[in-house]
KOLLO-810023 format. One line per 3 residues: their letters; for each residue x, y, z of N, C-alpha, C. Coordinates in nm, 4 decimals, always signed. Example, Ala and Ser with C-alpha at 12.3 -4.5 7.8 and 13.67 -1.06 7.14 Angstrom:
<sites>
AS) +1.3190:-0.5690:+0.7800:+1.2300:-0.4500:+0.7800:+1.3200:-0.3300:+0.7800 | +1.2850:-0.2250:+0.7080:+1.3670:-0.1060:+0.7140:+1.2900:+0.0030:+0.7870
</sites>
This chain:
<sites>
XXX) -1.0769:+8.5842:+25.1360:-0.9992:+8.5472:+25.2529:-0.8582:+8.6038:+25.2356 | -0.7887:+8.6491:+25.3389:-0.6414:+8.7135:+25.3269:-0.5815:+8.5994:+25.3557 | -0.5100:+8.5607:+25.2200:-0.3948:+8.4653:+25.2389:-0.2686:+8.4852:+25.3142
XXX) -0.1913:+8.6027:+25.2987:-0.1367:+8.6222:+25.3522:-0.0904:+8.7999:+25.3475 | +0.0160:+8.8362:+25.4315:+0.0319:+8.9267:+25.4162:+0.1672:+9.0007:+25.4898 | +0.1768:+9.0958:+25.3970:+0.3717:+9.1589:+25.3796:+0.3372:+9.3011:+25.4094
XXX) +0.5424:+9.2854:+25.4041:+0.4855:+9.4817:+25.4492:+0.4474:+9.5309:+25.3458 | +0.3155:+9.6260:+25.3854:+0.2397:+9.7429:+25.2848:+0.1845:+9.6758:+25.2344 | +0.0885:+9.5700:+25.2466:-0.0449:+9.4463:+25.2360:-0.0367:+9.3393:+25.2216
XXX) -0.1570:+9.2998:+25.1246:-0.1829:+9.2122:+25.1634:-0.2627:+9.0823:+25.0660 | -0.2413:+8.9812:+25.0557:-0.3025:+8.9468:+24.9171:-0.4604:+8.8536:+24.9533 | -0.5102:+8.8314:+24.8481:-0.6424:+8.7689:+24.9153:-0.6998:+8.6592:+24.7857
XXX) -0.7364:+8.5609:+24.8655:-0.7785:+8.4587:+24.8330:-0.9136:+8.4789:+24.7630 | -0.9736:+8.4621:+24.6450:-1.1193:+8.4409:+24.6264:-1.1676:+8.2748:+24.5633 | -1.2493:+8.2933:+24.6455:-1.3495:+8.1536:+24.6065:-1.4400:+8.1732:+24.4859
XXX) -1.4172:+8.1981:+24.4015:-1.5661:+8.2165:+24.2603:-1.5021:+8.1274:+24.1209 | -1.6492:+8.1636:+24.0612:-1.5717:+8.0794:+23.9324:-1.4510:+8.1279:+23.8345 | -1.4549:+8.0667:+23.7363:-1.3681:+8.1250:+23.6655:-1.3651:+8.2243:+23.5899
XXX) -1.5310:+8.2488:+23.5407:-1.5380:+8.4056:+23.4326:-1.5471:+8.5202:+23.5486 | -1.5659:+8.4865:+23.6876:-1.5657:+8.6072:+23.7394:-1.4426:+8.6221:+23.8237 | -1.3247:+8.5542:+23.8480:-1.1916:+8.5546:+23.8459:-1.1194:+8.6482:+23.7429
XXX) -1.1612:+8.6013:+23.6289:-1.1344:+8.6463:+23.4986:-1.1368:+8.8283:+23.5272 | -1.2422:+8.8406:+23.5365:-1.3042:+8.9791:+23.5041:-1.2511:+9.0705:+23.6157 | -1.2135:+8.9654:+23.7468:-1.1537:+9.0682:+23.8520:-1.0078:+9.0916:+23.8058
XXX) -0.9455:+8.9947:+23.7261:-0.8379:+9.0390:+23.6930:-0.7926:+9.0999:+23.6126 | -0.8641:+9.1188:+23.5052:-0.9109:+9.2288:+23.3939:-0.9370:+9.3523:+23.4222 | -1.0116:+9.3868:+23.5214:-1.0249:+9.5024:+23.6378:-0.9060:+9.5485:+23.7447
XXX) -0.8497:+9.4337:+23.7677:-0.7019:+9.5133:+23.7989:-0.5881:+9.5101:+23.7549 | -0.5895:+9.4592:+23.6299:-0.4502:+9.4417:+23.5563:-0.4883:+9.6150:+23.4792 | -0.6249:+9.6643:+23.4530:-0.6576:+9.7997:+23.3953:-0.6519:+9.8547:+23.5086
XXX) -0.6324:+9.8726:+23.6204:-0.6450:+9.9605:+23.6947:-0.5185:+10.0032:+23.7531 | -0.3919:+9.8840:+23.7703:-0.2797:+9.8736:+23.7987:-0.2135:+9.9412:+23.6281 | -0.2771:+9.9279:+23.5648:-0.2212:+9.9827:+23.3804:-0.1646:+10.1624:+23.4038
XXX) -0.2585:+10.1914:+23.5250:-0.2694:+10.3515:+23.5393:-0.3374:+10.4164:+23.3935 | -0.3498:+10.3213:+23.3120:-0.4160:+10.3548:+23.1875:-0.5708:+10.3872:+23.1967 | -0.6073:+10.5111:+23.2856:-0.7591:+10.4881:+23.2659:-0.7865:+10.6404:+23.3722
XXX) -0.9076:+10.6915:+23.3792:-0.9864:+10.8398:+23.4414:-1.1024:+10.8114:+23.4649 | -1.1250:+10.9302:+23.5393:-1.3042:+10.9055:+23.5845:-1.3944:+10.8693:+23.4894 | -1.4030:+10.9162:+23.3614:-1.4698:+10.9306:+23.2618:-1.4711:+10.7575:+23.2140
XXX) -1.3821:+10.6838:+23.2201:-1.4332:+10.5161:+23.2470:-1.5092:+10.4291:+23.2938 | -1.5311:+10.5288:+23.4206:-1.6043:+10.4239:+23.4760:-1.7395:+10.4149:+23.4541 | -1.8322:+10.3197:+23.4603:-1.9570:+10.2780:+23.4183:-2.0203:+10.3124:+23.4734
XXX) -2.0252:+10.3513:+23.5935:-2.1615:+10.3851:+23.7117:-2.0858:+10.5126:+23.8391 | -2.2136:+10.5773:+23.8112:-2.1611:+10.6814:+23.9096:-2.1120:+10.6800:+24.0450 | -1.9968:+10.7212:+24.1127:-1.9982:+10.6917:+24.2164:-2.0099:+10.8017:+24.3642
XXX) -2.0432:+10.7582:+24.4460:-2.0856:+10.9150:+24.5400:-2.0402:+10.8728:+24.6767 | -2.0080:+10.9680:+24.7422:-1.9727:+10.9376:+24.8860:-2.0783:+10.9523:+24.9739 | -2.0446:+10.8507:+25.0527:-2.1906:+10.8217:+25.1532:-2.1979:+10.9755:+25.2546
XXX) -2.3082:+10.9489:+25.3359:-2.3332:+11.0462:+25.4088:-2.2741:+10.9653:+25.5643 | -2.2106:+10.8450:+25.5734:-2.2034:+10.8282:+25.6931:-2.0967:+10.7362:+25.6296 | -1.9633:+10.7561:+25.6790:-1.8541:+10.7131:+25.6236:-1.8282:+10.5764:+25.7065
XXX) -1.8263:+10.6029:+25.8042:-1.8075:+10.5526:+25.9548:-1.8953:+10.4627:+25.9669 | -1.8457:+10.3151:+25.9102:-1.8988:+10.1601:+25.9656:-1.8300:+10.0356:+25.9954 | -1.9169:+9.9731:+26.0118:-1.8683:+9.7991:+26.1032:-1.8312:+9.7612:+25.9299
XXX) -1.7267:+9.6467:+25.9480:-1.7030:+9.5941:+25.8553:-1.6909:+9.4052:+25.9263 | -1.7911:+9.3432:+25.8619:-1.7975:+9.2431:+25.9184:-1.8010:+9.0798:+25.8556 | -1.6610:+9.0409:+25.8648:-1.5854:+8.9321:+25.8144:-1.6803:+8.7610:+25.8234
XXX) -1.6756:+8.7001:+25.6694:-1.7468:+8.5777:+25.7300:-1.7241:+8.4699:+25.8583 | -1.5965:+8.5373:+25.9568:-1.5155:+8.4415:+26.0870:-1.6665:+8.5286:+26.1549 | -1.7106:+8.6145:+26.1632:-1.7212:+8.6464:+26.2182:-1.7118:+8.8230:+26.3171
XXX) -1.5571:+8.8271:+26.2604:-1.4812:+8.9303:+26.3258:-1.5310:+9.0795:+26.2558 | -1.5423:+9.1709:+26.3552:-1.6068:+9.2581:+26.3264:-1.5124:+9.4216:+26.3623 | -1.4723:+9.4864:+26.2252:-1.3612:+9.5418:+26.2050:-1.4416:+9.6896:+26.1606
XXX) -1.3650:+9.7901:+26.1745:-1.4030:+9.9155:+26.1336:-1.3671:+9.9842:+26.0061 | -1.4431:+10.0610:+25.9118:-1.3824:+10.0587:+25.8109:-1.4697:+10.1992:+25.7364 | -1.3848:+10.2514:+25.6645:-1.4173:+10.3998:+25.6012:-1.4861:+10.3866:+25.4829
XXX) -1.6077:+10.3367:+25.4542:-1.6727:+10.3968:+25.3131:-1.5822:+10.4649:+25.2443 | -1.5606:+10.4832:+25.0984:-1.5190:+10.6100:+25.0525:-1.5994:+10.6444:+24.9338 | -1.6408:+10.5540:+24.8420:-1.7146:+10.5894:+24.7586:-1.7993:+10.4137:+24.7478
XXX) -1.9460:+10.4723:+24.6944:-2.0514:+10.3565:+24.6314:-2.0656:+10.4080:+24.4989 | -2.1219:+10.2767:+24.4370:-2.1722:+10.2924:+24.3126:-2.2572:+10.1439:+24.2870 | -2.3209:+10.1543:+24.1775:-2.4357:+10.0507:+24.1361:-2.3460:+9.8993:+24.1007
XXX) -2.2157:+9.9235:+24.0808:-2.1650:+9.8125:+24.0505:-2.0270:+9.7889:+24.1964 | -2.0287:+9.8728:+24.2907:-1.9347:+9.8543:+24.4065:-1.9170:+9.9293:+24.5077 | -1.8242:+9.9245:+24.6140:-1.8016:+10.0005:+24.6402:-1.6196:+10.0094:+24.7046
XXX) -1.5838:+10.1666:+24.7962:-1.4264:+10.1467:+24.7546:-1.4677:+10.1974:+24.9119 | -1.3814:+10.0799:+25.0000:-1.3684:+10.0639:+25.1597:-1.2119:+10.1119:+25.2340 | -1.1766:+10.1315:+25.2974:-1.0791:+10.1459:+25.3983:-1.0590:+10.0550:+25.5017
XX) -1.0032:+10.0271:+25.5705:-1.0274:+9.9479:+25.6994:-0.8435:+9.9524:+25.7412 | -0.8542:+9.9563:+25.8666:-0.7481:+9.9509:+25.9578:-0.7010:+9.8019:+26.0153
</sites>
């Protein structure tokens, strides 16, 4: 959920437990480190063949948003 949000974003609320809190923040305290290259990451990632989809919020609300890359463990979205 987006708690709130400033100029140039935006911060977001998650509902999960605590080891997987943990691990998201472990994942971006290394990623914000700038300490790290492709050669890190665990699972390959590839760009879709159809970039261009619905992105659709548990309210409901149904938003547009750029694929940019998938992989077996995620993927990395855009949205306006």
């Amino acid at each position: 959920m987006v708690a709130r949000t400033f100029d140039g974003g935006f911060a977001v609320e998650f509902k999960i437990s605590a080891p997987k809190r943990e691990l998201i923040t472990n994942v971006l305290t290394w990623y914000g480190s700038g300490d790290h290259n492709v050669e890190d990451q665990v699972h390959v990632r590839s760009a879709p063949r159809h970039p261009s989809q619905n992105l659709i919020l548990p309210t409901g609300t149904v938003g547009d948003c750029r694929v940019i890359d998938v992989s077996l463990s995620g993927a990395s979205v855009a949205i306006r």
